[in-house]
N, C-alpha and C positions, 0 to 999 in steps of 0.2 A: 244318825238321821241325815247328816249334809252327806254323808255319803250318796245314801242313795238318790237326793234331791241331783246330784252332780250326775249320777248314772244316767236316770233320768232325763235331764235336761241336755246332756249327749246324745243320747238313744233319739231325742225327739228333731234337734239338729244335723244328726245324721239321714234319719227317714226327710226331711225336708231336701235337703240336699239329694239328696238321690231320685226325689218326686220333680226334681226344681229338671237334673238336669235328663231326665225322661222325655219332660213335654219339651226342653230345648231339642232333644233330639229328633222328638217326632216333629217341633213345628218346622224345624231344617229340611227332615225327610218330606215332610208336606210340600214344601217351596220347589222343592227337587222334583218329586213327581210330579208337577203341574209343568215343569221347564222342559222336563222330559216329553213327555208327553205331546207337546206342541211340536218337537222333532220326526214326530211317527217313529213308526218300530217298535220293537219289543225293549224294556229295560230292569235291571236289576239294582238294589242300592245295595252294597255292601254294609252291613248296620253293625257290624261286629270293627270291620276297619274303621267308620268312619266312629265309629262309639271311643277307641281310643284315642283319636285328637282332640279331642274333646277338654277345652280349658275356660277357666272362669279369670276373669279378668278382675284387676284390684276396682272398678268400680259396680261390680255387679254383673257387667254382660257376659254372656257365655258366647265362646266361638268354636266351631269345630270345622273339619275339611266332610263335606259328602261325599263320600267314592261310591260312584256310579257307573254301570257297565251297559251300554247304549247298541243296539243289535237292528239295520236298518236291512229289509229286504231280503235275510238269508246271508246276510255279510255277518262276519267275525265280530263279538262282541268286541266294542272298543271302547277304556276308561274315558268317564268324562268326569269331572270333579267340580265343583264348586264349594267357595267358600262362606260360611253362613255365621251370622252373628244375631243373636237375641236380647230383647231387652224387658226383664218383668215390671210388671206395674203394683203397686200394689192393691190389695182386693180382687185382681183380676186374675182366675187361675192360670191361663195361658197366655206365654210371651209372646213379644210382636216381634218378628223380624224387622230388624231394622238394617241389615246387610246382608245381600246374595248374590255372590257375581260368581259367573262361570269363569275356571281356572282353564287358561289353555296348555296348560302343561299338567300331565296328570301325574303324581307320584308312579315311584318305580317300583314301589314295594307296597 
C-alpha cells in the first residue's frame, strides 16, 4: 500500500512540475511577443531552444533565456534574446513575471 501511496504522490509532483513550468514558459513567451512586437516586423520565438534553459531556482522562481529571431523590412532574421524570470503565487494559476530584460548579446548556439 505505501508503495503505491509513493507512486502516486510522484506521479502527482511530477505532472505539477511540468504544468508549473509550461505557463513559465508561455508567460516568458507572452512578455516576448509584446516586446517584439513593438519593434515592427515579422518575429519567431524559438520554443524548443528557449524550453532548454529553462531552471528553477532554490526559492521557487523559474528563469529561462527566450531566443527570438526578429525579421525588420525583408532584412535577415536576427537573434534577439531576452532573459525572463517568474514568480507563482499561490491559488493563482498563472505566474507574474517579475523579470525581463532584453539581452544584447544573443547566444551563439
Amino acid at each position: 500500500m505505501r508503495k503505491w501511496v509513493s507512486i502516486v504522490a510522484m506521479l502527482g509532483l511530477t505532472a505539477c512540475g511540468g504544468g508549473s513550468h509550461e505557463a513559465a514558459l508561455e508567460a516568458c513567451f507572452a512578455s516576448a511577443e509584446a516586446a517584439l512586437q513593438r519593434d515592427g516586423g515579422s518575429f519567431e520565438i524559438d520554443r524548443g531552444r528557449s524550453e532548454k534553459t529553462l531552471s528553477v531556482n532554490p526559492d521557487g522562481t523559474i528563469e529561462l533565456r527566450v531566443v527570438s529571431f526578429l525579421s525588420k523590412q525583408g532584412s535577415q532574421p536576427q537573434q534577439q534574446d531576452f532573459a525572463c524570470k517568474v514568480r507563482f503565487t499561490e491559488g493563482k494559476p498563472t505566474p507574474d513575471v517579475i523579470s525581463f530584460t532584453f539581452l544584447w548579446e544573443a547566444a551563439s548556439n
